[in-house]
Structures are given as structure tokens and as C-alpha cells.
N, C-alpha and C positions, 0 to 999 in steps of 0.2 A: 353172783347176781341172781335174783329171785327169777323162776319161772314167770313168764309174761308170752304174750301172743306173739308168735314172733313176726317179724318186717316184711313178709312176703305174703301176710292174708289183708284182708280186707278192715281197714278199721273200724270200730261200732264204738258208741258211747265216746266219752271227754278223753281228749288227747293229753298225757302230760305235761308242760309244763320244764325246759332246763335251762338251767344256767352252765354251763361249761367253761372250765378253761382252753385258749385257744391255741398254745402255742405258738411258736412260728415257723419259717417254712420248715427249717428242718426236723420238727417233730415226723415228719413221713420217715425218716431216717433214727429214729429212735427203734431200742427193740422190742418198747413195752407198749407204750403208749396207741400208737396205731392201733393192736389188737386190743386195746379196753375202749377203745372210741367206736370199734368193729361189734364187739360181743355188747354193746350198754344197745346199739340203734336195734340189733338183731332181737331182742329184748321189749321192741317197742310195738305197739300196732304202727300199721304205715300209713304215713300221714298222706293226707290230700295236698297237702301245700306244708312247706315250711316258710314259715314267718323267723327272720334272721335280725337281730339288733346288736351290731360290733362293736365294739369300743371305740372300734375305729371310723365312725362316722362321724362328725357330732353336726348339724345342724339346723338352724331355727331360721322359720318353724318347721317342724318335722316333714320329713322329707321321703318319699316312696323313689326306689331307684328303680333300674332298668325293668321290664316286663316283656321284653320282645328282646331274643338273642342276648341274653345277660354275659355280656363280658365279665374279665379278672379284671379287679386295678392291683396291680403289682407292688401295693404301696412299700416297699421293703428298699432298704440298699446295701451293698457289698456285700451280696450271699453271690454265688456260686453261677452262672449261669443258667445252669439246669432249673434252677427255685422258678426263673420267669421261661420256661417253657411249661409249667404246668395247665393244665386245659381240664373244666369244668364247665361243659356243655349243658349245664341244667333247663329245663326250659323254664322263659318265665311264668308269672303267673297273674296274668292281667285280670280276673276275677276277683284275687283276693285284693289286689290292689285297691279296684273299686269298692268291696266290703269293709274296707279299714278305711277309706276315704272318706265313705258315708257312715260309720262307725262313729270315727273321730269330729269330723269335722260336725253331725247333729249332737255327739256330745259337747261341743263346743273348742274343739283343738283346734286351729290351722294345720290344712296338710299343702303341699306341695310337691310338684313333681320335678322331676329331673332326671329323665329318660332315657340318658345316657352313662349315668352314675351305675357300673358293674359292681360285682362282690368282690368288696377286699379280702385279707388274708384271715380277718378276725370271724370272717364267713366260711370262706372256702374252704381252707387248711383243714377244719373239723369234717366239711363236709366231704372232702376227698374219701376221707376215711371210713365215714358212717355211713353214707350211699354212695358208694362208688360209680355205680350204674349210672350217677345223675340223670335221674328217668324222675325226678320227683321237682313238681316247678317248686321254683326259691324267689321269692321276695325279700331286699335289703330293705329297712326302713331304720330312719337316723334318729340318732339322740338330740332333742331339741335343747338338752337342758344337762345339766349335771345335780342335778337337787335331786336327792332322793325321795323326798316326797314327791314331785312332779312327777319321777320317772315310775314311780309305783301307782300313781292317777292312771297315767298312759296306761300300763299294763290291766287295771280293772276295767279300763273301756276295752281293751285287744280282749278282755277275755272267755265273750261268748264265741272269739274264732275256733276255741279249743272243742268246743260241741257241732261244730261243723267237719272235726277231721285235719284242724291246723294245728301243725307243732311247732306252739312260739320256745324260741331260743336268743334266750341273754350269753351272748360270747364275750368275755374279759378272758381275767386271771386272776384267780383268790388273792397272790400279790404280786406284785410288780412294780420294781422301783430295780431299776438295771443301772443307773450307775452307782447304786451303794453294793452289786455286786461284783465290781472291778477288783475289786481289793478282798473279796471273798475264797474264802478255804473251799476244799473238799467237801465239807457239808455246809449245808442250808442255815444260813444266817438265824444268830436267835432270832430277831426281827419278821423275820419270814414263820418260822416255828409258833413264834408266840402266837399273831396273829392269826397263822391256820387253826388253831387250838382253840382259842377263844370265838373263831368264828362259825367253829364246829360244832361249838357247846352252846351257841346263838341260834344256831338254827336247830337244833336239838332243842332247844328248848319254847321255840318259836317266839323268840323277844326279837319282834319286828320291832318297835321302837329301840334296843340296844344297835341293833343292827343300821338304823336310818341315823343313828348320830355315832358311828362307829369312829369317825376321826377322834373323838374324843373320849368314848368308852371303851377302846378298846387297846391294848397293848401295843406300841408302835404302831399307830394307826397312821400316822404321816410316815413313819419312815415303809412301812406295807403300800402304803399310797400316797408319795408325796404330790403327786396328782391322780384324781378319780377316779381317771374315764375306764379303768381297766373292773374296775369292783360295780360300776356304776348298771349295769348293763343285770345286776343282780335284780335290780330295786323294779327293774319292769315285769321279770319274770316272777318277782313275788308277787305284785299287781296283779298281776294274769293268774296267779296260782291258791290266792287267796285262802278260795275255800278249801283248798288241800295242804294248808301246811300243817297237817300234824300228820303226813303219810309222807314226810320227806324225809329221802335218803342220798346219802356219799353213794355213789357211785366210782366216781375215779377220788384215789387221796395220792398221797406223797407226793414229790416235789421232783421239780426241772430244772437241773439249772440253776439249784437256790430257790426257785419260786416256788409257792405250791399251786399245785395243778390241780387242787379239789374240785371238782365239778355234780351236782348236784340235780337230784330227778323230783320235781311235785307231782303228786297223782299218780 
């Protein structure tokens, strides 16, 4: 990981820009992963607010979650018990709420509220790990849409938050299609392989349009995503990162599980 300002001074100037993969609950039990989601945050200036968009939200019109005492939603089942004792005390962040409200809504989005809507797992899991302290307010806000053009509009309107000190974050998984890995080996499906490869060399090469029609340009693109919402969560953060895709880097690569876990930094 490159020298950067680390997590505990004061941020100045445009905040990056990530997309991550998110895992699930038990990546806290993994022996690698935790500490590369530890060393990438410690790496970052600290942000005023994180701005969060899961995969696991989807609703329209978009939709701002809790801001006062942000609960877990546990969205997960037949893990372990211990997975729904996890506690992420973040505080919210009712400021930025209203900055993305009047954001979107004079750029012409509907936003809506739902104030009891906590951070699922496509939020938290990462963030358990990256600020542990939960000393930093978190806003969820949901996918209205699964069109990567849409989702990449959204993020060019989200993206003066990044000059205020907000570190927006798209949470998926580069892939993710878990029942074609029932029947899977020891290593990481070619399917999974391919499309990490090809999507490495997409953003390496900043073919944003390769990228927005990936189901079809790219190597097992249904079988990497025979549904979207996990890659989708990209198309915002590139909206929001715009002007810095030729400064992006892998940060986390190799794979979980068969999936790959690449997770990537703009700015």
C-alpha cells in the first residue's frame, strides 16, 4: 500500500472514492482479510462522514436510512449466533443526510426517507473492520435502480460530497453467484478468475463504457453476475470518482470463497 495520510489526522482536500468487496459475516474470522480492510482505511485521510451504498439495499426512489442511533439489520441466516451479536454503534449522520437530499433531489432525483432502515451487513462487516472505533457518523443510502448508467448519474450528483471530507463507498463483490459455487473445487472457479482478470484490465484501462455493458463484454459476465446488485454498487462509485479514474488502484485482490474480493480505491 502506498504512503497516504493516515486515519487519525484531520482530512484536507477530495476524499477518495471506494468500491469494496464486502464479504460476509464471517470474513471477521478470516486470517487475511480483516487486516488488508485495517491497513487500506489507516491509509486514508479520515473522513467526516462515510456515505455507504450496499448491494444489499435496493429501493426506489432512493432512499436515505437511519441518522439517529443507526441500528444492524441482520439481513443474513444460519450463521452462527455470535454473527447477530455484532454491535456497530456508529453515530448517524443527519447533516449529510440533508446535503444529499438537497443534492439529489435539486438535481432532479426523488429521495426519500426511512428512518428506521439500519446498516446491513454489505455496510457494516467492512466497517467493523476499517473503523472499529465507530466514532465516524455512517449514512446508508439505497440503490434505486440496477442500470448502470443510472447508478453512475447518482454518483456524479454524490460527488461534490467528496470536497466536503465524505468518503463515498460502493459495497458489492467483484463476483458473486453462490449457487454455481456448490459444486465448486478448492480453487476459485474459472468463471470467477475470468472475470476478475477482465475487470482488472477494464479499470486499468478506464473503459467505463466496457465496464457499464459488462454483462455482455465481458467473460462469464452472467455466470460472475447472474444477478447485479453485488457489481452494481461499482457504477456509483465511478459516478463519484469521475474525475480520478486514471489514479485508480487494486487495493485488496485474490478471492474468498471462489469469489473474488478485489476491492478498489479512486483518488
Amino acid at each position: 500500500m502506498s504512503a497516504a495520510t493516515p486515519s487519525s489526522s484531520v482530512s484536507g482536500g477530495r476524499m477518495p472514492a471506494l468500491y469494496l468487496s464486502h464479504g460476509a459475516p464471517p470474513l471477521a474470522d478470516d486470517p487475511v482479510w480483516p487486516g488488508q480492510l485495517a491497513a487500506w482505511s489507516a491509509g486514508l485521510p479520515r473522513p467526516t462522514a462515510i456515505l455507504m451504498v450496499s448491494a444489499h439495499w435496493e429501493e426506489a426512489p432512493l432512499a436515505l436510512g437511519a441518522t439517529q442511533a443507526v441500528p444492524l439489520v441482520y439481513d443474513f441466516w444460519g450463521f452462527p449466533e455470535h454473527y447477530y451479536r455484532v454491535r456497530y454503534d456508529a453515530p448517524g449522520a443527519p447533516e449529510l443526510a440533508e446535503r444529499v437530499r438537497k443534492t439529489l433531489r435539486t438535481a432532479g432525483t426523488p429521495v426519500q426517507d426511512i428512518p428506521d432502515r439500519g446498516l446491513d451487513h454489505g455496510a457494516y462487516v467492512p466497517l467493523v473492520e476499517m473503523y472499529p472505533d465507530a466514532d465516524i457518523p455512517v449514512l446508508q443510502v439505497s440503490m434505486p435502480t440496477l442500470d448502470p448508467s443510472e447508478l453512475m448519474a447518482i454518483g456524479r450528483k454524490l460527488a461534490p460530497l467528496r470536497d466536503e471530507g465524505v468518503l463515498i463507498v460502493g459495497s458489492g463483490f467483484f463476483t458473486h453467484n453462490l449457487a454455481a459455487l456448490r459444486n465448486a473445487g478448492p480453487t476459485p472457479p474459472g468463471w470467477s478468475t475470468e472475470f476478475d482478470d477482465w475487470g482488472q484490465r477494464a479499470l486499468d484501462a478506464q473503459d467505463v463504457d466496457a465496464l457499464l455493458d459488462f454483462e455482455r463484454k465481458s467473460p462469464a459476465g452472467r455466470l460472475a453476475h447472474p444477478r447485479t446488485e453485488h457489481f452494481a454498487p461499482l457504477f456509483v462509485t465511478l459516478g463519484a470518482a469521475e474525475s480520478d479514474l486514471g489514479g485508480q488502484r487494486s487495493v485488496i485482490d485474490g478471492f474468498w470463497m471462489g469469489l473474488a474480493k478485489r476491492s478498489v480505491q479512486f483518488g
